[in-house]
One Martini backbone bead per residue (centre of mass of N, CA, C, O) as a GRO file, in nm:
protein
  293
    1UNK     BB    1   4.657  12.335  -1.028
    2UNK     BB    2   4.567  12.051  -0.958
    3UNK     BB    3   4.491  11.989  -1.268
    4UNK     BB    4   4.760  11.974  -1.359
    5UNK     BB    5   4.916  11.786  -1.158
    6UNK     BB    6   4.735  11.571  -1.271
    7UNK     BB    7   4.806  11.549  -1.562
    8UNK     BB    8   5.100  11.480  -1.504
    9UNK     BB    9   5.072  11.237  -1.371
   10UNK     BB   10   4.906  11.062  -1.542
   11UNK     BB   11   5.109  11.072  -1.785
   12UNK     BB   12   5.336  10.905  -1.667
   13UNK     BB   13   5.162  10.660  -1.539
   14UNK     BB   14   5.114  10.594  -1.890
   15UNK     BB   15   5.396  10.567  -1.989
   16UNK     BB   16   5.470  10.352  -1.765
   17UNK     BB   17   5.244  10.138  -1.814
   18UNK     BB   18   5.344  10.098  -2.141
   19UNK     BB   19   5.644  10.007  -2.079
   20UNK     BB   20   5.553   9.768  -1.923
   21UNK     BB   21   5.342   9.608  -2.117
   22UNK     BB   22   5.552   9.605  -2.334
   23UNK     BB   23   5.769   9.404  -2.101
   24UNK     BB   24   5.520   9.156  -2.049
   25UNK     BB   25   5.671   8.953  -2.231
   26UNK     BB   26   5.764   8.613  -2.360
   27UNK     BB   27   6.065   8.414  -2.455
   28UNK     BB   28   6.110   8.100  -2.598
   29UNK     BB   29   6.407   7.920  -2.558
   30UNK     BB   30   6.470   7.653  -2.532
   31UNK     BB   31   6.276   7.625  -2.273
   32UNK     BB   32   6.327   7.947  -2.215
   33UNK     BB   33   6.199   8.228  -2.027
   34UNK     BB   34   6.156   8.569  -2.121
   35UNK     BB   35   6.235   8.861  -2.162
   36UNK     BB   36   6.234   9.121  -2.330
   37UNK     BB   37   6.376   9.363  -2.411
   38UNK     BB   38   6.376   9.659  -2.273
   39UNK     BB   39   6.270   9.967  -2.372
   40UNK     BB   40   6.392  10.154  -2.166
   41UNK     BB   41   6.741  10.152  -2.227
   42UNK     BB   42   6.699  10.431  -2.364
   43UNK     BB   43   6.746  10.541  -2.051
   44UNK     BB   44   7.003  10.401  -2.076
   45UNK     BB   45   7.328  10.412  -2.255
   46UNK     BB   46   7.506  10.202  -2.348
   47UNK     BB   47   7.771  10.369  -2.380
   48UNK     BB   48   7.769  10.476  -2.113
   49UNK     BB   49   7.776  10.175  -1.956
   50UNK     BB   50   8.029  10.067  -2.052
   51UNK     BB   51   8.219  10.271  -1.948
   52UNK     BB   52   8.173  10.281  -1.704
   53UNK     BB   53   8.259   9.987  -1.643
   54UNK     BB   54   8.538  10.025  -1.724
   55UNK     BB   55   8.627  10.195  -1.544
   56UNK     BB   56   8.568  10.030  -1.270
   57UNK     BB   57   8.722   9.781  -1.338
   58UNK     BB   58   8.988   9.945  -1.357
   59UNK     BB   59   8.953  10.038  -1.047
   60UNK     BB   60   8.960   9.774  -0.946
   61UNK     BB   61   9.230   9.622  -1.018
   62UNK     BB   62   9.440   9.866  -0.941
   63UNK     BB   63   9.369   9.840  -0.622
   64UNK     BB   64   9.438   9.550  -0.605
   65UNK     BB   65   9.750   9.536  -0.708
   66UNK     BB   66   9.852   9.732  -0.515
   67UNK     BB   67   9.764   9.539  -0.270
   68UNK     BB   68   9.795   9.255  -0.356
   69UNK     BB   69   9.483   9.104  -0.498
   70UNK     BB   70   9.588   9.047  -0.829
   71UNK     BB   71   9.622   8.784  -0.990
   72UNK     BB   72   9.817   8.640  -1.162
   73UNK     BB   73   9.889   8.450  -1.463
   74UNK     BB   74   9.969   8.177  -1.306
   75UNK     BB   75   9.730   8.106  -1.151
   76UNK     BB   76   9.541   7.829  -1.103
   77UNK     BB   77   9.277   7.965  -1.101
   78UNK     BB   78   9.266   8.150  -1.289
   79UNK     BB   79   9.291   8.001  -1.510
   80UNK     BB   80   9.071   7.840  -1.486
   81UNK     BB   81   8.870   8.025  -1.553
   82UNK     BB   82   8.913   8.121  -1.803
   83UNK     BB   83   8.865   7.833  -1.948
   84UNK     BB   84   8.594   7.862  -1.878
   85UNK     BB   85   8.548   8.126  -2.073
   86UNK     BB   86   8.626   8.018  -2.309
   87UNK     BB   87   8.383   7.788  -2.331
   88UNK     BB   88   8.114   7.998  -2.302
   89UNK     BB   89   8.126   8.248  -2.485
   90UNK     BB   90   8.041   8.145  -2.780
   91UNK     BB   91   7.728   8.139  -2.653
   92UNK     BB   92   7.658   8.435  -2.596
   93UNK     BB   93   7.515   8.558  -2.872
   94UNK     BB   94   7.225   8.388  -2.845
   95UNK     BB   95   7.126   8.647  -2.631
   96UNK     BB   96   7.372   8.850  -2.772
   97UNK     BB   97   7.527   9.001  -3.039
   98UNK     BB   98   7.718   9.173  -2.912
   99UNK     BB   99   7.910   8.952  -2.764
  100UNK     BB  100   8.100   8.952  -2.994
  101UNK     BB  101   8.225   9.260  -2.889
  102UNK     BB  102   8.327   9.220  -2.708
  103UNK     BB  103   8.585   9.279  -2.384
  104UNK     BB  104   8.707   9.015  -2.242
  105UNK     BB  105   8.727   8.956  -1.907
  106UNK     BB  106   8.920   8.779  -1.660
  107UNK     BB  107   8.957   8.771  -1.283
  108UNK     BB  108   9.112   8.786  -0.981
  109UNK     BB  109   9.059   8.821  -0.615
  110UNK     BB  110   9.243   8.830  -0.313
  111UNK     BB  111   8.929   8.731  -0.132
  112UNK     BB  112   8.695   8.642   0.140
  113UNK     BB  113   8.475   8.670  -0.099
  114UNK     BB  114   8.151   8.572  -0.216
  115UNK     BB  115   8.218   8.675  -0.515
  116UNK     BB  116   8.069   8.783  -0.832
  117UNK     BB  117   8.112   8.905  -1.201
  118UNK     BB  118   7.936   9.091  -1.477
  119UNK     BB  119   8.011   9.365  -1.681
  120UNK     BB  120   7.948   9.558  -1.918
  121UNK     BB  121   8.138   9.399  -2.150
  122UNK     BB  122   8.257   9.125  -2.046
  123UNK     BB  123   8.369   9.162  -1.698
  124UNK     BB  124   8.537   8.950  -1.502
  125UNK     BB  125   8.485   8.899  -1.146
  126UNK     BB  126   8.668   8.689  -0.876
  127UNK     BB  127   8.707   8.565  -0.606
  128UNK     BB  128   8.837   8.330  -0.395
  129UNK     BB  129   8.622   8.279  -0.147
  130UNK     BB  130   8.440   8.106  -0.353
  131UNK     BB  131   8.624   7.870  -0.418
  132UNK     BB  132   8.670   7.790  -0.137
  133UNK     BB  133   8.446   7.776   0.061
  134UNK     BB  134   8.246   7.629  -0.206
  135UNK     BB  135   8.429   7.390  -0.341
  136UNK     BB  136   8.466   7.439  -0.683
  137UNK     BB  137   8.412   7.304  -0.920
  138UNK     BB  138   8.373   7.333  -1.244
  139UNK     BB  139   8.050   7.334  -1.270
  140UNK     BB  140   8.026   7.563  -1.079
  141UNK     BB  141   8.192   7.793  -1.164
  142UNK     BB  142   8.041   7.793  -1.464
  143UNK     BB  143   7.717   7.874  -1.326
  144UNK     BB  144   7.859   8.147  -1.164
  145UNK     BB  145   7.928   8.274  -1.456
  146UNK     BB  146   7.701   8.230  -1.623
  147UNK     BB  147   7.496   8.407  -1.427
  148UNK     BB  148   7.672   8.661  -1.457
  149UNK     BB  149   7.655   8.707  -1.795
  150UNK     BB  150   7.339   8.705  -1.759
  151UNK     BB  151   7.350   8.999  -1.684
  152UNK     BB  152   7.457   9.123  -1.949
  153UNK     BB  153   7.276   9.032  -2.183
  154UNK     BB  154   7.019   9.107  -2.089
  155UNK     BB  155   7.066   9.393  -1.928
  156UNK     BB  156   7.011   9.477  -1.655
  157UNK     BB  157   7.157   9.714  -1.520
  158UNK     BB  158   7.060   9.910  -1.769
  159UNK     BB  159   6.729   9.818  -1.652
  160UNK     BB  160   6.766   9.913  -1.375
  161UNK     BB  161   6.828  10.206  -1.396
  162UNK     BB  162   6.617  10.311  -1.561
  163UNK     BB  163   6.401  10.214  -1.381
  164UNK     BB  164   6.487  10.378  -1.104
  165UNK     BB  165   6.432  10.646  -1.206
  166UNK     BB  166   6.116  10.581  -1.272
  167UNK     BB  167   6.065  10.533  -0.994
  168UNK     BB  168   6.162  10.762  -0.836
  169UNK     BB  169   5.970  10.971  -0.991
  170UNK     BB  170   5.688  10.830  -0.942
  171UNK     BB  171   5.732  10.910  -0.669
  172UNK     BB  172   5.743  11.182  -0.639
  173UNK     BB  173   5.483  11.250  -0.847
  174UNK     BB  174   5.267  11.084  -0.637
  175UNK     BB  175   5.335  11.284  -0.359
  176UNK     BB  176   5.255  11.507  -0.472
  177UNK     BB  177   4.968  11.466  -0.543
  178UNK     BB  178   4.865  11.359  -0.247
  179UNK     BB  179   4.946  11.674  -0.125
  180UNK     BB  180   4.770  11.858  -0.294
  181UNK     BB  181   4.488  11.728  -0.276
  182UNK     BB  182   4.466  11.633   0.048
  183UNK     BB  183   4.682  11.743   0.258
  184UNK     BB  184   4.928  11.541   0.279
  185UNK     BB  185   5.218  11.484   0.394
  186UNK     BB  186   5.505  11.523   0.221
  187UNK     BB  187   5.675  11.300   0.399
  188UNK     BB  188   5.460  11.063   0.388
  189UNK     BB  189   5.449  11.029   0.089
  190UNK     BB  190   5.759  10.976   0.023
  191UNK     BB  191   5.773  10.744   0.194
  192UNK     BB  192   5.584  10.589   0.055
  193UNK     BB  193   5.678  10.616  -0.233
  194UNK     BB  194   5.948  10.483  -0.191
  195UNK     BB  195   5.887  10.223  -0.088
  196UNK     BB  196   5.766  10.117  -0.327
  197UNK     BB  197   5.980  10.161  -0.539
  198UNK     BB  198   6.164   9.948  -0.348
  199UNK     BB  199   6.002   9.729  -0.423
  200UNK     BB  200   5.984   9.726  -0.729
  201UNK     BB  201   6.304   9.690  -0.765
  202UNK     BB  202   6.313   9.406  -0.624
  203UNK     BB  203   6.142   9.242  -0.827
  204UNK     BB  204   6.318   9.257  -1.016
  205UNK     BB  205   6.564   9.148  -0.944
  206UNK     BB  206   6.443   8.850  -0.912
  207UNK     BB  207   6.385   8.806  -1.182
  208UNK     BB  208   6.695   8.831  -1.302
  209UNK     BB  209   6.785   8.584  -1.125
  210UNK     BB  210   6.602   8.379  -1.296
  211UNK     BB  211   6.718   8.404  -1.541
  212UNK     BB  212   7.031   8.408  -1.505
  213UNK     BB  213   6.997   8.070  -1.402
  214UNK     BB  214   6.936   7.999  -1.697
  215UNK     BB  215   7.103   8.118  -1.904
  216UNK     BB  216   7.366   8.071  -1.715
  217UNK     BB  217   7.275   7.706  -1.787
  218UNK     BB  218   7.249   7.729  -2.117
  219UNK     BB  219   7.586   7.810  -2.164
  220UNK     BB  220   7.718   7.579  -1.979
  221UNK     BB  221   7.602   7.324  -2.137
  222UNK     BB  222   7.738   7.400  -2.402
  223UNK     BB  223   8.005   7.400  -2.273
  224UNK     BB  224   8.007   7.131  -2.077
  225UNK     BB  225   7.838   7.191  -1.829
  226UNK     BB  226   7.647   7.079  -1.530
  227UNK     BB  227   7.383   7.184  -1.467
  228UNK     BB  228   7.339   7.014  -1.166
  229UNK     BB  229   7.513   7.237  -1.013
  230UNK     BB  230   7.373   7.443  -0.969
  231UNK     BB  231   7.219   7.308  -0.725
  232UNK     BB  232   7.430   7.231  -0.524
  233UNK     BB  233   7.519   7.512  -0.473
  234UNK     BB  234   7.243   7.614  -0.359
  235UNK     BB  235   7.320   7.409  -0.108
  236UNK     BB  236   7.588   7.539  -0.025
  237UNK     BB  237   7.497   7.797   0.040
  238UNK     BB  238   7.295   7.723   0.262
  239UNK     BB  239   7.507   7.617   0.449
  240UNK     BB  240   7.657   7.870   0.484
  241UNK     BB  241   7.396   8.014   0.473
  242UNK     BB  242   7.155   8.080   0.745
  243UNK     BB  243   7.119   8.373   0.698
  244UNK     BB  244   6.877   8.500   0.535
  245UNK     BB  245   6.672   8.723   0.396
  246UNK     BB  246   6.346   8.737   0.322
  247UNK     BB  247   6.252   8.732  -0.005
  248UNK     BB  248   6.073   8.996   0.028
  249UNK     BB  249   6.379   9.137   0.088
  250UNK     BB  250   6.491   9.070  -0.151
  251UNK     BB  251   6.732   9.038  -0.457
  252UNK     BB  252   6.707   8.731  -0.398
  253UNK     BB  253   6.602   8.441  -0.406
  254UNK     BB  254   6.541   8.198  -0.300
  255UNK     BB  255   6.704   7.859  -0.296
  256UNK     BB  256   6.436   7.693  -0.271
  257UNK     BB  257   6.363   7.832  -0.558
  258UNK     BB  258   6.595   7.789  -0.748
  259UNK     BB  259   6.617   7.498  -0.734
  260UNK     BB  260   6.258   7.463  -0.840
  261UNK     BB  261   6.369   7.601  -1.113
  262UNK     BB  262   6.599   7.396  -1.237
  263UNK     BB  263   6.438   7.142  -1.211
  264UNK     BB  264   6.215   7.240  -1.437
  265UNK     BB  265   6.491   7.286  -1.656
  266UNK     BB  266   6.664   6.981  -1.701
  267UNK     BB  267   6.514   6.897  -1.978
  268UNK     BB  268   6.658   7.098  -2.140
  269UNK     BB  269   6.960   7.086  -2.007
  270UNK     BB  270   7.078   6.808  -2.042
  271UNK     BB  271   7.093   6.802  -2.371
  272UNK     BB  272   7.281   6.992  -2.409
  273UNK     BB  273   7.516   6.854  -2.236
  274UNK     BB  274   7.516   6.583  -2.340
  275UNK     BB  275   7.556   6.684  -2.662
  276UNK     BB  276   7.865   6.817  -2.581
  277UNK     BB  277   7.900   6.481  -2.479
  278UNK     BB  278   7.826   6.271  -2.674
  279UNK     BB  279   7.559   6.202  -2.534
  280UNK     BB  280   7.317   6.084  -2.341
  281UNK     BB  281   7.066   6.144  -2.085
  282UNK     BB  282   7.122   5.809  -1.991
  283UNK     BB  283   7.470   5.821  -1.973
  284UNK     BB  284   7.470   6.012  -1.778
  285UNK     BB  285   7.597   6.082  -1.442
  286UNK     BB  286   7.626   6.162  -1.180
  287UNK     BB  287   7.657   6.415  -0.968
  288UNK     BB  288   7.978   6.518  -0.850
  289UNK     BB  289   8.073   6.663  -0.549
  290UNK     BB  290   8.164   6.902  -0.277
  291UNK     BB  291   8.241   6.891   0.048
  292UNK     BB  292   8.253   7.072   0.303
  293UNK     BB  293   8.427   7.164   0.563
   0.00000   0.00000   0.00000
C-alpha cells in the first residue's frame, strides 16, 4: 500500500513540476520581461472566470448603487477615470489579443477605501479613498489603472486560480505521503505542507506585481501618461502605510523593491511616453507630482 502511494505521490509531484518548468521561461517584449502565459490556466477555464467576473462586479455595483455609493456618471472624478481608460485600452491587445473584445467597464465606488481593480474582461472599478487620500495626478491614476488592468491581461487570477488548486492538492498528498510512510502525525504533516504551500501562492503573488508594475506602466506610458509616475505612487504609498508587513509576509513587494524596479525599466518606459508627446526624453521636463496633505 505505501508503494502504491508513493507512486502515486510521485507522479503528480512530476506533473507539476513538469508545468512549473514549462511556465519557467521569460519573454522579453520590448525591454520589459514575462513569464510566458502559464500553461496552468487550462485548469481554471477562461469562460468559468469571466462569467464568475462579470456575475462578482455585477453584484458589487448592484450593492453599491442600493447603499449610493456608486458615483453618477457626472461625477467629474468618475469622468476622469473613463477618458484615462479611454486612452489606455487601446494598447492593451499588444500584450492579451483578446482583450480587444472584452466588455470594458469602469466604475467608481464612493468610499474611504484605498483600493482598486481590474477584474477578468476588462471591469475596472476605483474607491474614491485612493484618489482622495493619495492626491492623484492624472499620471498617477493611470499607473494604478494599468497596474491593475494588467492583471487582467497577464491572467493572473485566472492562473492563481490553477495554481491554488495544484498547490492545496500537493499539500494533501504530500501530507498524506509523509504520513503513511514514516508514521508522522497527520495534523502535523499537514499543518506543514499547508504552510509551505501558502508560501508558494505568495511568491507567485508577488511576482505577478512586479510583472503588473511594468505592463501596466507599459501601456500608460503609450497612451501618454508619465511612467515616473509609478515612482511618486509608491512614494506616497510609503508616506501613508508605515505599518506594512515584512515583503517575505506578503503578496506585494516592498515599495522600495518596486520603486527599484521602475527606475530600472525607466530607459524602455520613457521613450515610449516621449514617443507619444512627440518629443524626445531629452526635452520631456520633470515629473511633477502633487503633496499629500
Amino acid at each position: 500500500m505505501k508503494l502504491k502511494q508513493l507512486a502515486v505521490c510521485l507522479t503528480l509531484f512530476a506533473a507539476t513540476g513538469l508545468a512549473t518548468a514549462q511556465d519557467a521561461g521569460v519573454v522579453v517584449q520590448d525591454g520589459i520581461e514575462v513569464k510566458p502565459l502559464s500553461r496552468m490556466r487550462v485548469l481554471a477555464p477562461e469562460e468559468q472566470v469571466n462569467e464568475a467576473a462579470r456575475l462578482q462586479y455585477t453584484e458589487m455595483m448592484s450593492q453599491a448603487k442600493e447603499k449610493g455609493l456608486l458615483a453618477p456618471t457626472s461625477d467629474p472624478q468618475l469622468k476622469r477615470l473613463r477618458t484615462i481608460a479611454q486612452r489606455i485600452i487601446p494598447f492593451t491587445p499588444r500584450w492579451n489579443p483578446v482583450a480587444s473584445k472584452w466588455d470594458w467597464q469602469v466604475n467608481l465606488i464612493q468610499a474611504d477605501e484605498v483600493n482598486a481593480f481590474c477584474m477578468p474582461g476588462g471591469r475596472i472599478g476605483f474607491y474614491t479613498g485612493i484618489l482622495t487620500k493619495l492626491q492623484l495626478t492624472d499620471d498617477e491614476a493611470a499607473a494604478i489603472m494599468g497596474h491593475e488592468i494588467a492583471h487582467a491581461l497577464r491572467e493572473h487570477g485566472r492562473e492563481r486560480l490553477a495554481k491554488s488548486n495544484v498547490t492545496a492538492l500537493g499539500a494533501r498528498v504530500g501530507g498524506a505521503l509523509l504520513s503513511g510512510i514514516f508514521g508522522v502525525d497527520p495534523n502535523l504533516t499537514a499543518t506543514a505542507a499547508n504552510g509551505l504551500g501558502s508560501m508558494l501562492v505568495l511568491k507567485f503573488s508577488r511576482d505577478e506585481e512586479r510583472e503588473a508594475d511594468l505592463v501596466g506602466l507599459d501601456i500608460s506610458s503609450r497612451a501618454g501618461y508619465d511612467p515616473r509616475a509609478g515612482i511618486a505612487l509608491w512614494r506616497k504609498m510609503a508616506t501613508l502605510n508605515q505599518s506594512a508587513p515584512m515583503e517575505i509576509l506578503s503578496t506585494h513587494p516592498g515599495g522600495d523593491t518596486r520603486i527599484k524596479d521602475m527606475e530600472a525599466h525607466m530607459n524602455v518606459l520613457l521613450p515610449l511616453y516621449a514617443r507619444a508627446k512627440k518629443t524626445t526624453v531629452a526635452k520631456l521636463p520633470a515629473y511633477k507630482s502633487t503633496a499629500l496633505n
